[in-house]
Structures are given as structure tokens and as C-alpha cells.
C-alpha positions in Angstrom: -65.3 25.4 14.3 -65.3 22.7 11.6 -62.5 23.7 8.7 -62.8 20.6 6.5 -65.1 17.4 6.5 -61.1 15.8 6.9 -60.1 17.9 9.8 -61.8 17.2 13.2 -62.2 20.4 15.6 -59.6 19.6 17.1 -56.0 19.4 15.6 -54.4 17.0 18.3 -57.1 14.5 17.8 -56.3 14.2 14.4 -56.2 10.8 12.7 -53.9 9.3 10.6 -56.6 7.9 8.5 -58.2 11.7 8.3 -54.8 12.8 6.7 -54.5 9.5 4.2 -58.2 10.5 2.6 -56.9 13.8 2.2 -53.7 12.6 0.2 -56.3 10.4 -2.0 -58.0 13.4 -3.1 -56.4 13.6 -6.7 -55.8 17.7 -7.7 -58.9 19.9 -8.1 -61.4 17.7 -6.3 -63.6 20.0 -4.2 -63.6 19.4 -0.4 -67.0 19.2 1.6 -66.5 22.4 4.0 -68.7 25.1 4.6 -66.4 26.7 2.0 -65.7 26.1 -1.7 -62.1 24.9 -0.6 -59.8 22.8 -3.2 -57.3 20.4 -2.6 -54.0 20.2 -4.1 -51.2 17.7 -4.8 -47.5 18.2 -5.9 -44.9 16.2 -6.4 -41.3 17.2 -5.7 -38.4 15.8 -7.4 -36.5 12.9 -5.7 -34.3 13.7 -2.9 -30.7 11.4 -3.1 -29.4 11.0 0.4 -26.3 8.8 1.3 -26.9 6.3 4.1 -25.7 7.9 7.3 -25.9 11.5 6.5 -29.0 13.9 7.1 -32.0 15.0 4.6 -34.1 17.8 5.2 -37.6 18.0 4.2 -39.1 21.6 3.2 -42.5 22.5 2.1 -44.1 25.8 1.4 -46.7 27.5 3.8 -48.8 30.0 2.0 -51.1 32.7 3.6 -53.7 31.6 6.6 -52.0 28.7 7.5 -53.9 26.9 10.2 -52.9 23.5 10.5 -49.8 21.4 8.7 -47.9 17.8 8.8 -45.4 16.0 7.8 -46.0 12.6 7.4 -44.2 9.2 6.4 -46.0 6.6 4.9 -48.9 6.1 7.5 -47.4 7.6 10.2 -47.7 11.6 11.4 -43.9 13.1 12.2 -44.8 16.5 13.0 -48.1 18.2 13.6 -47.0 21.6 12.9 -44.2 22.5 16.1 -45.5 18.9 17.7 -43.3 15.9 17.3 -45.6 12.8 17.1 -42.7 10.8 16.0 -40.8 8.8 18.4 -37.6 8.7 16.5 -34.9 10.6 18.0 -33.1 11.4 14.4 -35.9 13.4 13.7 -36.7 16.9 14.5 -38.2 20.5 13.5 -36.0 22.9 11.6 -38.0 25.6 10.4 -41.8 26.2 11.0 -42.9 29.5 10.2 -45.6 31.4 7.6 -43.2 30.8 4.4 -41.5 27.6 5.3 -42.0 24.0 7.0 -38.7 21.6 7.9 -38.2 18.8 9.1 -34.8 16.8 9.3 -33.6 13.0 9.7 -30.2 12.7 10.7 -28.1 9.7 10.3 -30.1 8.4 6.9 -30.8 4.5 7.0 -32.4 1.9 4.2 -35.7 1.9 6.6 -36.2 6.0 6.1 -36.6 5.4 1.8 -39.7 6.1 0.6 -42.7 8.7 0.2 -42.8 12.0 2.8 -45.9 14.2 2.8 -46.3 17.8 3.7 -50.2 18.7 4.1 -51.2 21.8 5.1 -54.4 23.1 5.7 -55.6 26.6 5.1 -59.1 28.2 5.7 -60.0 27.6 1.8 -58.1 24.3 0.8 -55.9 21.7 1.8 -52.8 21.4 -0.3 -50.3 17.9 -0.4 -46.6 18.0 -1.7 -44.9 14.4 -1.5 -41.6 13.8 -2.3 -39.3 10.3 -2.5 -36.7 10.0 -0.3 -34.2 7.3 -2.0 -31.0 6.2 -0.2 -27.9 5.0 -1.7 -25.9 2.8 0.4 -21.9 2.3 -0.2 -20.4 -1.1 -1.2 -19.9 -3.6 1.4 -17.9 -7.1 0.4 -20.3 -8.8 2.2 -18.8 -12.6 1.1 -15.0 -12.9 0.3 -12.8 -16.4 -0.1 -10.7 -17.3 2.7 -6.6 -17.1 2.0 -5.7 -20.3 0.2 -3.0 -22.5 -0.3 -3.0 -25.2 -3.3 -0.8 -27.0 -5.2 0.3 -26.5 -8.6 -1.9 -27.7 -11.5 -4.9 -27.2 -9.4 -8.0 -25.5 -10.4 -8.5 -22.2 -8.2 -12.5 -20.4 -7.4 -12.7 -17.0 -6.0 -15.6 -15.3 -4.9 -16.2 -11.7 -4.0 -20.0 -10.5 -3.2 -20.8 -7.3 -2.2 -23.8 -5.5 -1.7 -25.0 -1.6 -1.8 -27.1 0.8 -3.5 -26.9 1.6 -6.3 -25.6 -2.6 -6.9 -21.9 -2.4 -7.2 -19.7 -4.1 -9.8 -17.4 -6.0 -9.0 -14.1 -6.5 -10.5 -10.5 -8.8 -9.5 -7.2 -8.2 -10.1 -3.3 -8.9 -8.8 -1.7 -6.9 -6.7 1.5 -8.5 -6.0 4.3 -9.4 -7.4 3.1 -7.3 -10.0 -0.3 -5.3 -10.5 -2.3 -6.7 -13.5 -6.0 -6.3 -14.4 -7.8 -9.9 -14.7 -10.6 -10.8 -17.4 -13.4 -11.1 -14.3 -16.4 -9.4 -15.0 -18.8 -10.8 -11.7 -17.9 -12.1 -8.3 -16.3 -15.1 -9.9 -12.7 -15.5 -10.4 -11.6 -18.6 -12.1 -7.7 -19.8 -12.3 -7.9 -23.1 -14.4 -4.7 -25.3 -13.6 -2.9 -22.6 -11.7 1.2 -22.3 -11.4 3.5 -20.6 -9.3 3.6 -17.0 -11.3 -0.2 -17.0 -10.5 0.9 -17.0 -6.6 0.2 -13.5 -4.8 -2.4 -11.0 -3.8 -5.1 -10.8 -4.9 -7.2 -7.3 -4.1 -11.1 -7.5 -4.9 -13.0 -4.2 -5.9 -17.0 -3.1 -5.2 -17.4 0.1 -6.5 -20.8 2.1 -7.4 -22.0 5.7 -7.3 -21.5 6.3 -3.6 -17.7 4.8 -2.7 -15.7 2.4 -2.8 -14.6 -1.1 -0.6 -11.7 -3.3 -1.4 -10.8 -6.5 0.1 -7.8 -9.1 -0.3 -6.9 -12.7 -0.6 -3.8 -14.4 -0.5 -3.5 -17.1 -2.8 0.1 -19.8 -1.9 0.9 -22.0 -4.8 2.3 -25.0 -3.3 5.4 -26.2 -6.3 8.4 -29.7 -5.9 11.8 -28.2 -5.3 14.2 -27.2 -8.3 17.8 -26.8 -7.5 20.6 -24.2 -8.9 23.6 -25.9 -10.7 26.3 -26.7 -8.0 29.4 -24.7 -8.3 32.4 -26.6 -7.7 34.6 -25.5 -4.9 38.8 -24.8 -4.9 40.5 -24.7 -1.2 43.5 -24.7 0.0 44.7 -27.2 2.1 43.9 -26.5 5.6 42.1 -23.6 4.8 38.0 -22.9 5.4 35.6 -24.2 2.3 32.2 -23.4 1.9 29.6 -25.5 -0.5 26.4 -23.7 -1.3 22.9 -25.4 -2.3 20.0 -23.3 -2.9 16.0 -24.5 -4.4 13.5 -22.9 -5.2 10.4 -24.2 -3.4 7.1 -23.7 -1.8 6.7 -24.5 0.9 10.6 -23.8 2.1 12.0 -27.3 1.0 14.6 -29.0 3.9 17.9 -29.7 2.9 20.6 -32.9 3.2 24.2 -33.3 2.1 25.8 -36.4 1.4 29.3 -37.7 1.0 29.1 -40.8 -1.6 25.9 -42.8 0.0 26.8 -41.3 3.5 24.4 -38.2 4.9 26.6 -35.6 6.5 25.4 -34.3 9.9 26.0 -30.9 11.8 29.0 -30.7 13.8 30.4 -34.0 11.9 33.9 -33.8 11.9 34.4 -30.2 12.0 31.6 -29.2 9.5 28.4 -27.1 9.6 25.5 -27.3 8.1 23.6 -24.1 8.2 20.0 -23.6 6.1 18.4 -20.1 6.2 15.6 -20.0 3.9 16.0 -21.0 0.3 20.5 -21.8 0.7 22.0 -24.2 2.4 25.9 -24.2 3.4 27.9 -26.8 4.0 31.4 -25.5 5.5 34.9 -27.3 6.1 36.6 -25.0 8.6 39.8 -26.7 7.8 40.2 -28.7 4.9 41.9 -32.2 5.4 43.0 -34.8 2.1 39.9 -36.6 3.4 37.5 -33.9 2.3 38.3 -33.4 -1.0 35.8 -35.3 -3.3 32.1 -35.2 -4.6 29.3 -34.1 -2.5 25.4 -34.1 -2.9 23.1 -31.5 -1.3 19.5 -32.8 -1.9 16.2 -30.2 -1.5 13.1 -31.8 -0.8 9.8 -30.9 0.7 5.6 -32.7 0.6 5.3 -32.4 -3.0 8.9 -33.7 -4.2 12.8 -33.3 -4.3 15.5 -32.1 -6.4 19.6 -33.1 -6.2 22.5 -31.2 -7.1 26.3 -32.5 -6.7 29.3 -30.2 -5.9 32.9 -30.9 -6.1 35.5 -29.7 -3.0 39.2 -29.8 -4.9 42.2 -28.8 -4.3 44.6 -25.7 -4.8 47.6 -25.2 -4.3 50.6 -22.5 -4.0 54.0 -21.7 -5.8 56.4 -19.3 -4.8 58.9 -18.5 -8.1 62.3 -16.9 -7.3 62.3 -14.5 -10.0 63.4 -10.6 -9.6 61.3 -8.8 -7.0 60.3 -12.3 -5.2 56.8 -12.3 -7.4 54.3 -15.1 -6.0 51.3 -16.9 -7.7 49.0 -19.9 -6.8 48.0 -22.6 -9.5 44.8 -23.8 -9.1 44.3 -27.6 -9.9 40.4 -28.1 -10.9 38.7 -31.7 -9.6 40.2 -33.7 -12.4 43.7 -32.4 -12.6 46.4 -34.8 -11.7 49.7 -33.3 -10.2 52.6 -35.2 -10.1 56.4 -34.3 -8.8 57.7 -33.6 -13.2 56.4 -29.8 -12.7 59.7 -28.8 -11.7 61.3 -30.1 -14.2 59.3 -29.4 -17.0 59.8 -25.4 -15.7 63.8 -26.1 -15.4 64.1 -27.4 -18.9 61.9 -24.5 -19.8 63.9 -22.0 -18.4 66.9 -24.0 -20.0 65.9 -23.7 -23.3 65.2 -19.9 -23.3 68.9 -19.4 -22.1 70.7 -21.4 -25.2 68.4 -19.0 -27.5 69.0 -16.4 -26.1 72.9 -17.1 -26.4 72.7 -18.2 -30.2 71.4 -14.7 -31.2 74.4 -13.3 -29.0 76.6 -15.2 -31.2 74.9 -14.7 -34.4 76.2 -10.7 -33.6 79.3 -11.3 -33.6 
């Protein structure tokens, strides 16, 4: 029995062609049968999936259903309850007189576009199509490498993503301190960049679906600069420590000198020990010999910095006053000590005793 001049006798040797000239047919155009049978056409609104989860495709039945499909582009998916497709995400949900459903699972770019549902009755054949779009998340798809420059130089960034719907991009610090930058595209320009500007840098991709965020480590290479050296006070015989510290990048390397002679580890009972950005220089017993000027000098590829420190002497005096009461004088590096500081505290003390006599006698 012939039902349509688009339908052969038999529904499994039904054409893809035979079901594309039946989607042609635009809405009210009669179709040769033995019948006075119509065909019609819907559209459905757009379906919105995200890449990787699962759409379903439903279309109404009607009464005296005899055959129905859902097809993809040019190619049949399901003749009524048989799969023709040869995709394993897709499969039969519901197929009954009020409803036909089909699923893909695991949504890809390839699945977007226009799905069919024809169905056949004994006095028309009706179409509903509907667009399947798929939005796909952000992916940083092209991100600069961790760089290391100098300071002054001119620094390029690039972040390109991809996705659907397209994804902005946008830059910004992270560390030492979170601040927004004026970047509008995948292009970040630093024009003659210096050491605040070092850190990390996150990128951003954002659109409708989610989000992706990727870094970059930017090393602002910089000469040493040195602190001020504080001049040092030891004892004699006791344990002095001179300090040196830069600030440098990369870490700079660190020499002491006496005069125009370097100092070397283990020299005569000192250490040089350099952790980082500070340098020691200890004297684990201090000899006449040490006391003087020395120069710790910072340096690394891109320069050097100097710094001089004085080691001086200090020394002790017991008094004999009531309660045995002792202090220590401490001479800086340009005081001069010489054997009249007795004196100049006998005298002292001399003086205060005649006053205080002469106001005794005033009394009386």
C-alpha cells in the first residue's frame, strides 16, 4: 500500500533523498497520494546545549501515526524504534503515540546544526526542525612563556583563547599586589618596564559558559643597590659581626675588602657567610689588627654597588663609687684615647670636694 508519492512501500527502504523532498515541501503544499494529504513544517525555538553535556530532541506524534524520523542534516538517526545512526552518543528515549525522543550525549561542535522530526500519518506528512547550537567554554589556547628581562626593556604579552560564545580576554597582576591593567584584547604591553612591574601575572577568558585562567611569571632583571653600612663597636677580644645586604635581581654575589686587599673565608679567623640578599663578615676574636675600614661590594651581570663599614673599638671602666657600679665608654672610629682620662676625672672629683666644703664654711 502506497501512503505518499515520498514514502516507498516499504519503510526500511526509505531514502534519504525521499525524506529531504519532503522537508522542501514549504507548509500547505498538497502531497500527491491517493489522499488529499498536506504537509506541514514547524520550527522549534533553538535549543542551547553546552559542549559535553546531553540534548534531547522531542517532537509530537499525533493520531495514526504510521511512520516517523529523526534526521540530521542528510542523514536518518532513527526510523521510528530503529537506529540507523552509527553514533554511539545517540539513542531512543521515548517513542510512543504522543511523543518521539531522541538523545545525544556528550554534546560536541560537530552535533550543531538543524534536526528534523518527520512523521508520516495516513493524511499528511508533518516536519518540525529545530537548531541545535553549542557553546563551548573558554580555552587559552596561546599563552607567553615565563619571562625574564632586564630593566628598561619593552615587555609583549599575549593571551588567545578560544570558545563559544568568543571570550574576552582581559590581564591583570596578581602578585605582589592584585591590580587590574588597562588591556582590553590578548595584548599586554609594558613599555620600559622596572622592578615594581615584576610578578604574576594571571590572564582571564571568560564568556557565557565558564571561565579559564592562566599565568605568567614575569623576572625583572635590576644592578645591585646596597643599604648604608652601619659601623661596628667591639670589644677587644670579643666576637664582631659586619653586615652588607643589596637589593638585586638576580641574587647579586658579595666581596669584602680590607684597604685594596679582598678578605677570604676562613682568613685569619674570619667568616664570610652570604644567604640570600646579606652578607656577614665576622671576627670571632677581635685583635688591634682588625680595627679599621672595611668594604663589602654587591655585584651581579648587570652591575655593582659598594658600601664601607667601620670595626672600632670599645672599651670598659670599672668606677669605685658606693655599691661597686660599672659602665663601659664606647669610643666611636675617630675618637682618640689617650692616658689624661684619669686625670681629668681626679681633678673632677677634686673640685666638687673644695665646693662642697666652702658652703660647709659659709654655715658657720
Amino acid at each position: 500500500m502506497r501512503v505518499s508519492g515520498y514514502f516507498t512501500a516499504s519503510w526500511k527502504s526509505l531514502t534519504v533523498m525521499s525524506f529531504r523532498l519532503l522537508f522542501l515541501l514549504p507548509a500547505g503544499l498538497p502531497v500527491h497520494s491517493q489522499g488529499d494529504s498536506q504537509s506541514d513544517n514547524k520550527v522549534m525555538d533553538n535549543i542551547t546545549v553546552r559542549q559535553g553535556d546531553t540534548v534531547s530532541l522531542s517532537c509530537g506524534q499525533g493520531d495514526l501515526v504510521t511512520h516517523s524520523a529523526w534526521l540530521n542534516r542528510s542523514s536518518i538517526m532513527y526510523a521510528g524504534e530503529d537506529k540507523w545512526s552509527v553514533d554511539s552518543r545517540v539513542s531512543l528515549v521515548t517513542l510512543n503515540q504522543d511523543e518521539f525522543t531522541i538523545k545525544i550525549e556528550n554534546v560536541d561542535m560537530t552535533d550543531e546544526g538543524q534536526y528534523v522530526c518527520a512523521v508520516q500519518t495516513r493524511s499528511k506528512a508533518t516536519t518540525t526542525s529545530v537548531h541545535v547550537i553549542v557553546q563551548v567554554p573558554p580555552k587559552i589556547t596561546s599563552l607567553s612563556k615565563d619571562l625574564v628581562v632586564n630593566e628598561g626593556s619593552n615587555v609583549s604579552l599575549i593571551c588567545a583563547a578560544s570558545g563559544k560564545p568568543d571570550p574576552s580576554v582581559s590581564w591583570k597582576i596578581i602578585s605582589p599586589s592584585a591590580q587590574s591593567l588597562p588591556s582590553e584584547d590578548e595584548y599586554l604591553e609594558i613599555q620600559s618596564v622596572s622592578r615594581q612591574r615584576a610578578g604574576t601575572y594571571e590572564c582571564t577568558a571568560i564568556n557565557d559558559v565558564a571561565t579559564d585562567i592562566q599565568t605568567v611569571e614575569l623576572t625583572v632583571n635590576y644592578a645591585p643597590s646596597v643599604s648604608e653600612g652601619k659601623d661596628v663597636g667591639v670589644t677587644l677580644g670579643q666576637q664582631g659581626v659586619l653586615q652588607c645586604e643589596a637589593d638585586a635581581v638576580p641574587s647579586a654575589d658579595f666581596e669584602w675588602y680590607r684597604d685594596d686587599r679582598r678578605i677570604f673565608n676562613s682568613f685569619d679567623g674570619i667568616e664570610i657567610e652570604d644567604s640570600g640578599a646579606l652578607s656577614k663578615l665576622t671576627f670571632f676574636n677581635v685583635s688591634e689588627g682588625d680595627y679599621g675600614n672595611y668594604t663589602c661590594v654587591a655585584m651581579n651581570k648587570l652591575g655593582s654597588a659598594n658600601t664601607s663599614i667601620v670595626l672600632f673599638e670599645t672599651t670598659s671602666t670599672v668606677l669605685e663609687q658606693t655599691g661597686s657600679e660599672s659602665h663601659t665608654e664606647s669610643e666611636g672610629p675617630d675618637a682618640v684615647q689617650d692616658g689624661n682620662s684619669a686625670a681629668r676625672a681626679a681633678l673632677t672629683s677634686t673640685c666638687l670636694l673644695v665646693l662642697v666644703a666652702l658652703q660647709l664654711l659659709l654655715k658657720f
